[in-house]
C-alpha positions in Angstrom: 0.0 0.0 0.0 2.5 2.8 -0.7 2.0 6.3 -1.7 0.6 9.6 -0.6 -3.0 9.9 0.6 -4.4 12.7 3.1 -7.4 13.6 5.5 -8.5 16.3 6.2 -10.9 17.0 9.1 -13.0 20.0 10.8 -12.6 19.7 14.5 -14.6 22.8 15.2 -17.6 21.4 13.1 -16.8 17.6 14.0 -17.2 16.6 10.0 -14.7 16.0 7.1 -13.1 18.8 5.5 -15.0 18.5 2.2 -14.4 20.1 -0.8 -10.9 21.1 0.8 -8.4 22.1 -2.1 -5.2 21.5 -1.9 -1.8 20.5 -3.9 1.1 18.1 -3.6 4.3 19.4 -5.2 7.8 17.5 -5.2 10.4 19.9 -3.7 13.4 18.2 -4.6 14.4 16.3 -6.4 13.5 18.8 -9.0 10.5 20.5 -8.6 7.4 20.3 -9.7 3.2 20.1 -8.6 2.7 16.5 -8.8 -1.4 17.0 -7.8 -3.9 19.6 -7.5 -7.3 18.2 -6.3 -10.2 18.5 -3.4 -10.8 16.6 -1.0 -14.0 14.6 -1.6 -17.5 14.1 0.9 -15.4 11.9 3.9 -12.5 14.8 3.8 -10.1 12.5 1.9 -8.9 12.1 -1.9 -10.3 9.7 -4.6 -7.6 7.3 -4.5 -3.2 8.3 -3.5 -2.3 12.0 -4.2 0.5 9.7 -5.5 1.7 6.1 -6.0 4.1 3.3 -7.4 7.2 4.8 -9.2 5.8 8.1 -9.0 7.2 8.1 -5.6 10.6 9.1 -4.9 12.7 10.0 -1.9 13.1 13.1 -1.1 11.1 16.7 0.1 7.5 16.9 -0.9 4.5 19.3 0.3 1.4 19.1 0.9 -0.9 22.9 0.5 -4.2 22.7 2.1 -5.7 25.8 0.6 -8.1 26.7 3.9 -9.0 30.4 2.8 -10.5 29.2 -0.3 -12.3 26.4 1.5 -13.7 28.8 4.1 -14.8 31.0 1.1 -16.9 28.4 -0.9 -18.5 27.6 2.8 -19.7 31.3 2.6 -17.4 32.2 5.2 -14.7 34.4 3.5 -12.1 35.8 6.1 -13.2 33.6 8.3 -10.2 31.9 10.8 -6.8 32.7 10.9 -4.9 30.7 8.2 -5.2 31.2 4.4 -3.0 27.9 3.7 -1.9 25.4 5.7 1.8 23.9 4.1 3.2 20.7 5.4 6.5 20.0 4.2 7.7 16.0 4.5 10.0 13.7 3.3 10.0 10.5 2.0 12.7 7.8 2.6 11.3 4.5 1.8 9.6 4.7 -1.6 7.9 1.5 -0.9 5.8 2.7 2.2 2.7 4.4 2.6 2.7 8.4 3.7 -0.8 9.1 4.9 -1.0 12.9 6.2 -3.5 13.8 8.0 -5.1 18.0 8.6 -7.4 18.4 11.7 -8.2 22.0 10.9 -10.4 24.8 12.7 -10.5 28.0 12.4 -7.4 29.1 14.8 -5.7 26.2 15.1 -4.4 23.2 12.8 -2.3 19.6 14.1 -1.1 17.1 11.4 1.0 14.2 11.8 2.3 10.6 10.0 -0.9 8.6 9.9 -1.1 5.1 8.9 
């Protein structure tokens, strides 16, 4: 099961993040967006952001684009944080990177799922 899948979740709501854009770029080697998609009804991608030999070491991130996501809710301005980056980097091609966003609107926590 390798690759890159995310989650995103609204804490202060208790629901998934839907309709949450967001991107996946490579940072090195290279550089380049690999992905730009939303996050579907559960808060979670159709499928890996990324998978097979695709997957590389070295620096990817992850762009959670909250300000736009808080705008199509009807709530432009609302909460502190227009976009949420989180940087991380990939050793084992061969394993699964699952990162997870528990979002609200002045405050954020991620971590290495499983």
């Amino acid at each position: 099961m390798s690759g890159i899948t995310v989650h995103a979740l609204d804490t202060a709501r208790g629901v998934p993040a839907a309709g949450l854009p967001l991107t996946l770029s490579r940072l090195s080697p290279g550089g380049e967006r690999l992905a730009t998609v939303s996050t579907n009804s559960d808060g979670r991608v159709d499928g890996k952001l990324l998978e097979g030999a695709s997957v590389v070491p070295g620096l990817y991130e992850v762009v959670f684009d909250v300000g736009a996501w808080r705008a199509a809710m009807g709530e432009p301005g609302a909460g502190f944080y227009d976009t949420v980056p989180i940087r991380f980097r990939i050793d084992d091609a061969t394993a699964h990177y699952h990162i997870p966003l528990l979002i609200s609107p002045y405050g954020y926590s991620t971590y290495r799922g499983s």
